[in-house]
C-alpha positions as CSV (number, residue, x, y, z in Angstrom):
1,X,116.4,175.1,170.5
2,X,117.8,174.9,167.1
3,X,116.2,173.8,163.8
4,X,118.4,173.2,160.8
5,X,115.8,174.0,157.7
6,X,113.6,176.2,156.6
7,X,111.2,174.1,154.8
8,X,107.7,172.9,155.6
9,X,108.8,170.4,158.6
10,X,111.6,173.3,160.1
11,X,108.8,175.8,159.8
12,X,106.4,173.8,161.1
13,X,108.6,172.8,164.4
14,X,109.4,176.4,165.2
15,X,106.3,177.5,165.1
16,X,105.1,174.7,167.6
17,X,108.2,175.5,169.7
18,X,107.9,179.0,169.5
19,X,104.2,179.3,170.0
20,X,104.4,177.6,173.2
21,X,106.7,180.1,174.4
22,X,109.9,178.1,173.9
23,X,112.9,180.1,172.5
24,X,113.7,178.9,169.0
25,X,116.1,179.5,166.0
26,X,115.7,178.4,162.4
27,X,118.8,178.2,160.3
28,X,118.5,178.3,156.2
29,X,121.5,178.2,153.8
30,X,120.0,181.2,151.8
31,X,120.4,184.3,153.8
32,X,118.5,186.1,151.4
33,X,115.4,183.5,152.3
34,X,116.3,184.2,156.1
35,X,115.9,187.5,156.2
36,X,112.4,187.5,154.4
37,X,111.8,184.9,156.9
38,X,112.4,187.4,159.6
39,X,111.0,190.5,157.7
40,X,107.6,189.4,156.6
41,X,106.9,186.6,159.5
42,X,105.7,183.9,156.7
43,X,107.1,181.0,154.9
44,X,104.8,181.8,151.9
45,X,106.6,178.9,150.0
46,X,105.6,176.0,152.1
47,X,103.1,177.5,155.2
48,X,101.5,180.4,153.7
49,X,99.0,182.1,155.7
50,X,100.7,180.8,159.0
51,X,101.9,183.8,160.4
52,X,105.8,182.9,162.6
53,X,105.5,183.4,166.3
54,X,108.0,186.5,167.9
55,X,109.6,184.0,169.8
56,X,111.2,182.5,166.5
57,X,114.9,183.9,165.8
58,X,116.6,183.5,162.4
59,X,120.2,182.9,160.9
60,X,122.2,181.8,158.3
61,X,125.3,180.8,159.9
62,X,125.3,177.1,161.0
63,X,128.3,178.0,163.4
64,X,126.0,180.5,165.1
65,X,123.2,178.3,166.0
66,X,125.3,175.0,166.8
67,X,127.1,176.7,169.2
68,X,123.8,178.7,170.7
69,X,121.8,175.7,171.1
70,X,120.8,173.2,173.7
71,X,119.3,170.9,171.6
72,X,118.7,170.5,167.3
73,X,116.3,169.6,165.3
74,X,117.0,168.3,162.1
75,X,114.6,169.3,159.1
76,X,116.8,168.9,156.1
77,X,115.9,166.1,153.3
78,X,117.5,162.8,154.1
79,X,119.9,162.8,150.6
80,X,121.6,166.7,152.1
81,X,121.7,165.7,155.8
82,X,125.4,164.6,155.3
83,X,126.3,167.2,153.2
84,X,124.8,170.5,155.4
85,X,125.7,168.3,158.4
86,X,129.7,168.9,157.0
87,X,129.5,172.8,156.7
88,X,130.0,173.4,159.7
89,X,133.4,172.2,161.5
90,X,131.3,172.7,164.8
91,X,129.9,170.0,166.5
92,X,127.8,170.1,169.3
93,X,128.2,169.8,172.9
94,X,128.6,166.2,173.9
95,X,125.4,164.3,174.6
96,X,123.1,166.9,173.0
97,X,119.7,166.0,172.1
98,X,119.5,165.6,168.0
99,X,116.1,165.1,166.9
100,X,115.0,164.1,163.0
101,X,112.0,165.1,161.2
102,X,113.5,164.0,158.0
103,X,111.7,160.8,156.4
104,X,114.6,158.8,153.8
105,X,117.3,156.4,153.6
106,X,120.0,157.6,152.0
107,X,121.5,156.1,149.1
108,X,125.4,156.0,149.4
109,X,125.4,154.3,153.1
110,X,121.6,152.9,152.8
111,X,121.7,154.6,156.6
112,X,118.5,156.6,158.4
113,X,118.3,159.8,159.3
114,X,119.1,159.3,162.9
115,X,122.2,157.1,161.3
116,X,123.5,159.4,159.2
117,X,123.1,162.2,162.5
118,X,125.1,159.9,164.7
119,X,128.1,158.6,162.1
120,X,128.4,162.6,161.5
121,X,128.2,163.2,165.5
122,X,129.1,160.0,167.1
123,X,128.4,162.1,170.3
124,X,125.2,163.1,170.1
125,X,122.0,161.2,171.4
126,X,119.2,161.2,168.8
127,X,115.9,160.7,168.3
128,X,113.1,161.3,165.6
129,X,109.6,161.9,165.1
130,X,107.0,160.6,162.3
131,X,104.2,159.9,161.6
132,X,100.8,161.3,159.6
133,X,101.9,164.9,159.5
134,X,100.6,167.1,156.9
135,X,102.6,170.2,157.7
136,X,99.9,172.5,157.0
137,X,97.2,170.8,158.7
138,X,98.8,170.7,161.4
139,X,100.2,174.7,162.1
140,X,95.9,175.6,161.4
141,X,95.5,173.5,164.5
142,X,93.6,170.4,162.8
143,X,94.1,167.4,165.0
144,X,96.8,165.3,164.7
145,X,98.7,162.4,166.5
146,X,102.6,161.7,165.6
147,X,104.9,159.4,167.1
148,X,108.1,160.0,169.2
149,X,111.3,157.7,169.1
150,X,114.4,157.4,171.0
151,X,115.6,155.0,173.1
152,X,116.6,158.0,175.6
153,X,114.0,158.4,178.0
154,X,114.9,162.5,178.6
155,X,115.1,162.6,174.7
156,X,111.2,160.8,174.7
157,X,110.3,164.0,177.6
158,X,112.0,166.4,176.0
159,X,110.1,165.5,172.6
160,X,106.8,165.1,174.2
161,X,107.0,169.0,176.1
162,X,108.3,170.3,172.6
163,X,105.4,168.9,170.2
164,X,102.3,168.3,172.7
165,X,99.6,171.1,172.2
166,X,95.5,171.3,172.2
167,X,95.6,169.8,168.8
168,X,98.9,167.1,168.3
169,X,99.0,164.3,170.4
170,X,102.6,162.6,170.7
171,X,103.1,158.7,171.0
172,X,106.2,157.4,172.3
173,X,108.3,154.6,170.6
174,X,111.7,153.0,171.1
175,X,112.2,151.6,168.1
176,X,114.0,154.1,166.1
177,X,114.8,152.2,163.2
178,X,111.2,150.9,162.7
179,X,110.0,154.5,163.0
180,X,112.3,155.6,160.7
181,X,111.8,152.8,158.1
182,X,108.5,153.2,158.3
183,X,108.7,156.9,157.9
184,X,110.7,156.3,154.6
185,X,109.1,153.5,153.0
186,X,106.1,154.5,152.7
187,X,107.0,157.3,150.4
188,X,107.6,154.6,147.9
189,X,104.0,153.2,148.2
190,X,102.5,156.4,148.0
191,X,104.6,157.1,144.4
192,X,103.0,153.9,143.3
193,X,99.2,154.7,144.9
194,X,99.5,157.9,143.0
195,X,100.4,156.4,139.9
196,X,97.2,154.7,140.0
197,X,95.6,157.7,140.6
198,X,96.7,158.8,137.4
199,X,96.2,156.0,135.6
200,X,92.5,156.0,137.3
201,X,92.7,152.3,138.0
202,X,89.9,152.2,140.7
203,X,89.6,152.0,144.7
204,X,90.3,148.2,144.6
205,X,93.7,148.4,143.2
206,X,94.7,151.3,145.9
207,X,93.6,148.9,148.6
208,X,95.4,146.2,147.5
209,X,98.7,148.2,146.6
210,X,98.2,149.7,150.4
211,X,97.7,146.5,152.0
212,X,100.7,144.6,150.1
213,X,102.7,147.7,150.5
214,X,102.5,147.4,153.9
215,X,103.2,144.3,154.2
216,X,106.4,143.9,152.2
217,X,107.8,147.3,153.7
218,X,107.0,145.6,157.3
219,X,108.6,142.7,155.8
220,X,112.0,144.5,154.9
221,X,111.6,145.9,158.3
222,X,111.4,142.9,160.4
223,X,114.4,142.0,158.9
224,X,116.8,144.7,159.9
225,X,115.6,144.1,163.7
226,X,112.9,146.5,163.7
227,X,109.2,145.8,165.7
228,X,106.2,144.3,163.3
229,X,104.0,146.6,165.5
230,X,105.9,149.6,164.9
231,X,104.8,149.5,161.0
232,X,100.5,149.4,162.3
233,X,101.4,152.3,163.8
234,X,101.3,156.0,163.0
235,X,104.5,155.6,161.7
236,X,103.6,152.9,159.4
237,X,100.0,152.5,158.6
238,X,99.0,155.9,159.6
239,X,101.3,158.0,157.5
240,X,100.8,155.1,154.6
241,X,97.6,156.4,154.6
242,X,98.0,159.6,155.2
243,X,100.9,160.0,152.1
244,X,98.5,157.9,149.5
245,X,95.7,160.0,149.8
246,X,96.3,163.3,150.3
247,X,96.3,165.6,147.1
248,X,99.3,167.7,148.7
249,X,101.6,164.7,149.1
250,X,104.8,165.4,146.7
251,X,104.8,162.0,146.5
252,X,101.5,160.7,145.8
253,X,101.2,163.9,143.2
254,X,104.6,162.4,141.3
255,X,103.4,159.2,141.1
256,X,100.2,160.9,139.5
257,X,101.9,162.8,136.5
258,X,103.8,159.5,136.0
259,X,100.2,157.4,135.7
260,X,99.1,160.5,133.6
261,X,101.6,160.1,130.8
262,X,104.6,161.8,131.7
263,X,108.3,160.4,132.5
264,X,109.7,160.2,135.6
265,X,112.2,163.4,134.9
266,X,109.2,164.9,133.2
267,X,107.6,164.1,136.2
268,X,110.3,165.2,138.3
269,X,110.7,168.8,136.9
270,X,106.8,169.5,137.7
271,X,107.6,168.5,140.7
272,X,107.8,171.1,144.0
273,X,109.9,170.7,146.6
274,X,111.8,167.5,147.6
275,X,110.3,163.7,146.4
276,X,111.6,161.5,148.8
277,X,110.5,158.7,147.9
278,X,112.1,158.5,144.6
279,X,116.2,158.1,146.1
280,X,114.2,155.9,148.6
281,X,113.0,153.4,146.3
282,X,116.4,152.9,144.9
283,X,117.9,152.7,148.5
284,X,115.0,150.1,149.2
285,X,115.8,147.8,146.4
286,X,119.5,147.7,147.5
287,X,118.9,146.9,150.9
288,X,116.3,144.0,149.5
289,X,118.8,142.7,147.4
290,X,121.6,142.6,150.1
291,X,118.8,140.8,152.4
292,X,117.1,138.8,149.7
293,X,113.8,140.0,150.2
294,X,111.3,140.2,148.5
295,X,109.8,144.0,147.3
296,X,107.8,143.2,144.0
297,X,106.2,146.8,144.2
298,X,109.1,148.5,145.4
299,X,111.2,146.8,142.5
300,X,108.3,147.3,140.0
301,X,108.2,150.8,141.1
302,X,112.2,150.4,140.7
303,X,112.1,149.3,137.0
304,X,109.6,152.4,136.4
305,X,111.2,155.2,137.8
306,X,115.2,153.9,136.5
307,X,114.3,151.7,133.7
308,X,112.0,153.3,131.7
309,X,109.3,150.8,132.3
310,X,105.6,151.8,131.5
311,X,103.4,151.3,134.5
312,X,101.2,149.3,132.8
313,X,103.9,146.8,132.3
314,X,104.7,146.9,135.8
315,X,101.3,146.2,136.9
316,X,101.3,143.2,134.2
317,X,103.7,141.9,135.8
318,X,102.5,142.0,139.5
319,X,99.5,140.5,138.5
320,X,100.9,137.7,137.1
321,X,103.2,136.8,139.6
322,X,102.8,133.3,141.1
323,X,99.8,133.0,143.6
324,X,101.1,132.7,147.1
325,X,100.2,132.5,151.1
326,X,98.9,136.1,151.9
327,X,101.9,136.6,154.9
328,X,104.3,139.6,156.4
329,X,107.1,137.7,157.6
330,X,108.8,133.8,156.9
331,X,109.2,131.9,153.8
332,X,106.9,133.1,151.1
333,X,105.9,129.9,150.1
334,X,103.2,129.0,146.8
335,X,99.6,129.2,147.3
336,X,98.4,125.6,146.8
337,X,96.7,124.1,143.6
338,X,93.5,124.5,143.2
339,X,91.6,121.3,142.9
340,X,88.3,119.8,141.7
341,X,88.0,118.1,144.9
């Protein structure tokens, strides 16, 4: 098994695999970072104190482990996945298995990660997995439940025998595209739940900003042919919740220094590691407009992040917006008038 991407989610899958005796090899661009890896046994950057099982291999040469591998794993953030994807002039065997961890939609194609895998490798069969999965949590052994999704039934076995311990509990799912919509989308509410953190704007508003969120995300995804179930799943509702309330989301912290008083690039540059939801949200807003749906938080998140608008404003302006039928899918017609009678 391969793994292209030393981060939190690459680290975390090898030392799943590797822990349950699987041979594995993780591949990072920095070969200086590599061979710490392999040195010191520890990503102290994103899983420190999780010590990297003997079974894990290292490299830096993306040749090397394409060509050494029966299956990949793709841990690379969804706006690089093209770009690591093409440096390599390898590809693999035909029909290998591909599998995505990465959570995104990227912006110059507005394609998934899974997509963007298969218009790079037409060959290979993909699938992905998401879900409520706070790296960390989850290599100390906490409990946790994610979701698997391919529409390959060895792909769905092979995922299952990979990421099924003591303490992670795999779901299967066929529909990619929901999992993977869901998986991305949410990253935009949680930017928005956070900047009410910051702006300590209470309990109620969260709750509402989760519940609309959900709906208007399931909304977009309805549309594009995906399952309404698939987004009251762990891929929707359970990492929604998950990303909004955790104090280590990068997300949900971004959207907090925003609600605090700082810009989004101010924001930004505090910022560690990758905040996916901020490319997101502008892919989001393009695929609403091509579909003429409506995202009111997802644009007023939008205007705030690439406009300059002050999230007070933004909130103004989703409060005022004209009562309506409380609704995922179909017309969004007005609320009726309110009468004496």
């Amino acid at each position: 098994m391969g793994i292209i991407g030393d981060g939190a989610m690459g680290t975390l899958c090898a030392t799943i695999i590797g822990a349950a005796g699987f041979p594995v090899q993780l591949w990072g661009r920095d070969a200086e970072k590599i061979a710490e890896l392999a040195r010191i046994r520890e990503n102290t950057r994103y899983l420190p104190g999780i010590p990297l099982p003997a079974e894990i291999r290292f490299t830096a040469d993306l040749d090397e482990l394409i060509a050494n591998s029966d299956a990949l794993i793709c841990a690379i953030p969804t706006q690089h996945i093209r770009s690591v994807l093409q440096r390599s002039p390898r590809s693999p065997a035909a029909s290998m298995p591909v599998i995505s961890v990465a959570k995104g939609i990227e912006n110059s194609t507005l394609l998934c990660p899974t997509e963007i895998i298969t218009d790079r490798w037409p060959q290979a069969r993909t699938g992905c997995i998401s879900g409520p999965a706070i790296a960390h949590e989850i290599a100390a052994g906490l409990p946790a439940t994610v979701v698997a999704a391919s529409v390959h039934e060895d792909i769905l076995s092979l995922m299952h025998r990979l990421f099924t311990t003591s303490s992670l509990r795999v779901y299967s799912n066929t529909d990619v595209r929901g999992v993977e919509l869901a998986g991305a989308t949410k990253n935009i509410i949680a930017i928005a739940a956070g900047i009410l953190d910051g702006m300590e704007a209470g309990t109620n508003a969260k709750a509402a900003l989760m519940t609309r969120g959900l709906v208007e995300i399931s909304r977009l995804g309805i549309a594009m042919g995906s399952k309404a179930e698939t987004f009251s799943g762990l891929a929707g509702m359970g990492d929604l919740i998950t990303t909004c309330f955790a104090p280590e989301g990068r997300n949900r912290r971004f959207g907090q220094l925003i609600g605090s008083g700082f810009s989004a690039p101010d924001a930004l540059a505090r910022s560690r590691g990758v905040v996916e939801g901020m490319p997101t949200t502008r892919s989001v807003v393009d695929l609403a407009r091509r579909l003429g749906i409506e995202m009111p938080i997802s644009h007023g998140l939008y205007e705030v992040l690439f406009s300059g608008k002050s999230p007070r404003d933004a909130i103004a302006s989703l409060m005022s917006r004209q009562p309506r039928h409380e609704g995922i899918s179909g017309p969004q017609r007005p609320a009726p008038p309110v009468t004496n009678s």
